[in-house]
C-alpha positions as CSV (number, residue, x, y, z in Angstrom):
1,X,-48.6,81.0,25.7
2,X,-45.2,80.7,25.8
3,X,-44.4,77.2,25.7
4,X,-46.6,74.8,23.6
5,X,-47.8,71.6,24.9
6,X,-44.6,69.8,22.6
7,X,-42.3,71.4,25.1
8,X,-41.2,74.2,22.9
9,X,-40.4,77.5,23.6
10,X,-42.7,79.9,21.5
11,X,-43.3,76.7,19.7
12,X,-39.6,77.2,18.2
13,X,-36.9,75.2,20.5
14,X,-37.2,73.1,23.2
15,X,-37.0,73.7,26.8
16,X,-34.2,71.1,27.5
17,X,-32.6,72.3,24.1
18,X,-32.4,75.8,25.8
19,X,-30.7,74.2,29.2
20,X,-28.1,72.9,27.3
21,X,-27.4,75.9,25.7
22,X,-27.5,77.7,28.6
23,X,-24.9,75.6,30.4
24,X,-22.6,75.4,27.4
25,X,-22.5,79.2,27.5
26,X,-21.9,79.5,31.1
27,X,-18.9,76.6,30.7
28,X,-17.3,78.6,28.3
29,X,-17.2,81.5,29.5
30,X,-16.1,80.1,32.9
31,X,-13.3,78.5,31.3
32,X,-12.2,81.8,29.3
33,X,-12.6,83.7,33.0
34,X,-10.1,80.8,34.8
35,X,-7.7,80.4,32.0
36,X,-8.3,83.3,29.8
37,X,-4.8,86.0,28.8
38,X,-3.1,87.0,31.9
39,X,-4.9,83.9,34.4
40,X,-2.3,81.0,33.2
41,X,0.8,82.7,34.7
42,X,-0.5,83.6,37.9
43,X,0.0,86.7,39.5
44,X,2.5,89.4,37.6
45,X,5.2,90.2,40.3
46,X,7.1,92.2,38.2
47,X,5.4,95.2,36.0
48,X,5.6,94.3,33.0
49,X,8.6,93.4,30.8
50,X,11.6,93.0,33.1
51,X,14.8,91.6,31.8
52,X,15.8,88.3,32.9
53,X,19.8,86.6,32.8
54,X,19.3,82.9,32.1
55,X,22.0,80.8,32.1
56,X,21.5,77.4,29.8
57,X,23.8,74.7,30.6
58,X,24.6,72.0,27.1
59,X,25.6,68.9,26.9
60,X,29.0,67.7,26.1
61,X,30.4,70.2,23.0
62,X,33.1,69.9,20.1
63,X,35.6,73.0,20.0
64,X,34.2,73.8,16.5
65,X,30.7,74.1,18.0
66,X,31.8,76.4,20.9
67,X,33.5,78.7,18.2
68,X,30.5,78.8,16.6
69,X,28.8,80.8,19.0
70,X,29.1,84.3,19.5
71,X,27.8,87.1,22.3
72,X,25.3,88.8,20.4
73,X,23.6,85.9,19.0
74,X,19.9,85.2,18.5
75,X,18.8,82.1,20.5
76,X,15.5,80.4,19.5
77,X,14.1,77.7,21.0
78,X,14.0,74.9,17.8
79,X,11.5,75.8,15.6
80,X,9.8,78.5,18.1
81,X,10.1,81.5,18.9
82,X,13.4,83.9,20.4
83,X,14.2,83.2,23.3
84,X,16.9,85.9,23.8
85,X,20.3,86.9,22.8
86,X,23.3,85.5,23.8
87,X,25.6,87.8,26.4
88,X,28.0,85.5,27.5
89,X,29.8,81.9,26.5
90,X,31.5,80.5,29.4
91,X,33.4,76.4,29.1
92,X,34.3,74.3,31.1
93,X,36.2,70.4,30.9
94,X,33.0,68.4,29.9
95,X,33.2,65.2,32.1
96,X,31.3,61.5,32.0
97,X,30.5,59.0,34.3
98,X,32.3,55.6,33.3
99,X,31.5,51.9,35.0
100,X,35.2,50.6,35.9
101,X,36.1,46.6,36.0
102,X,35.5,47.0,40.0
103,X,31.7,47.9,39.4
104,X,32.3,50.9,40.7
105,X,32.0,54.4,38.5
106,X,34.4,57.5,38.1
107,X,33.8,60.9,36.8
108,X,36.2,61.4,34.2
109,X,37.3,64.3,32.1
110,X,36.3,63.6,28.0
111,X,39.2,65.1,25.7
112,X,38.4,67.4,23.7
113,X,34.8,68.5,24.9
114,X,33.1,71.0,26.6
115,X,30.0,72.0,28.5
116,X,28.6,75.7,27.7
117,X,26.9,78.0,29.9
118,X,25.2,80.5,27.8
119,X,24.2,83.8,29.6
120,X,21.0,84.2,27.6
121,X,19.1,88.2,28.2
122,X,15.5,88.1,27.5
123,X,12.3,90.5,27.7
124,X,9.8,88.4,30.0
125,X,7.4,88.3,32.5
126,X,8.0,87.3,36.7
127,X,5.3,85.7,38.3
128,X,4.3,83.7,41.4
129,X,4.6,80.9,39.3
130,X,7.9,81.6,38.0
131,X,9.4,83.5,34.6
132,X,7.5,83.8,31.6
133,X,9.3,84.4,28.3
134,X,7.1,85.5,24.6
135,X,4.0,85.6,27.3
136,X,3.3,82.2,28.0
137,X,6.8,79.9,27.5
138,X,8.0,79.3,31.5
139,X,11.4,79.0,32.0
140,X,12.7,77.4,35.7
141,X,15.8,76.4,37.1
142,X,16.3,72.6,36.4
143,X,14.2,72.9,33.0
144,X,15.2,71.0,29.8
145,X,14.8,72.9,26.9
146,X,16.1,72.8,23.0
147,X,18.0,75.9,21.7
148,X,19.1,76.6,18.3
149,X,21.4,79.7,17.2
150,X,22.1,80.9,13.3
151,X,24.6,78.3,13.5
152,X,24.0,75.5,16.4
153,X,21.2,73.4,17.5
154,X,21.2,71.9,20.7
155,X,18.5,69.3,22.0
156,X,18.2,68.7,26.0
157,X,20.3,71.2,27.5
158,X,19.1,72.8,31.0
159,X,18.4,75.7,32.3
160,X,21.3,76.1,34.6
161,X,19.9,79.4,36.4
162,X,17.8,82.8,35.7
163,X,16.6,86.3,37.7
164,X,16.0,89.5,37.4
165,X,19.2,91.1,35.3
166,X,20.4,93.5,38.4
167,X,20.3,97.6,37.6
């Protein structure tokens, strides 16, 4: 017979044993079928590796820090992985919002600071969820992330635009 009068199947395991195994098994592998390589992202609109432009937008910047960056630099994000390399540096007259004695605030230039716009060219991935940098990282319009170069780190700047580079 195969199951005993304990319960167990060929009088090794037990029958309710064996239904939790079963359904283990069958919630693993539907999890590695739903989020498994490639079912994250969504559905690849471009084939694969396309080029993307992404503009990151710092906060306020010293003069010394902007000349420390040059076209042709490696950007990482901090401690992770390259992002891209730097094609373009482009400032402009970093400004603040200050309370005045009225209550009231103004936008005012800061002396001697800068924001950046770094064009940043990277290998990544367009889906219908958005783009998809080192296969997973997603990268969107609006997006806080932290950058670091050979020679700058940057916390909190903001991913001021990205696309498809154009042929």
């Amino acid at each position: 017979m195969v199951i005993d009068k304990k319960g167990k199947l060929f009088g090794k395991i037990s029958v309710l044993d064996l239904i939790v195994i079963v359904v283990l098994i069958v919630a693993v592998v539907g999890c590695i079928y739903k989020f498994g390589p490639g079912k994250a992202n969504g559905t690849v609109v471009s084939s694969g590796d396309t080029t993307l432009n992404m503009v990151i937008k710092t906060g306020s910047t010293r003069q010394f820090t902007v000349d420390a960056l040059h076209v042709g630099d490696a950007v990482y994000e901090v401690h992770g992985d390259k992002i891209g390399t730097i094609t373009d540096i482009r400032t402009e007259q970093a400004y603040e919002t200050v309370d005045t004695h009225d209550g009231n605030k103004q936008y005012l230039p800061v002396e001697n600071r800068y924001f950046v716009y770094l064009t940043v060219e990277a290998e990544g991935t367009i889906t219908e969820k958005g783009y998809f940098i080192n296969g997973s990282k997603q990268f969107s319009k609006g997006n806080s992330v932290s950058i670091e170069t050979q020679y700058v780190t940057y916390s909190d700047c903001n991913v001021y635009s990205i696309g498809e580079t154009e042929s």
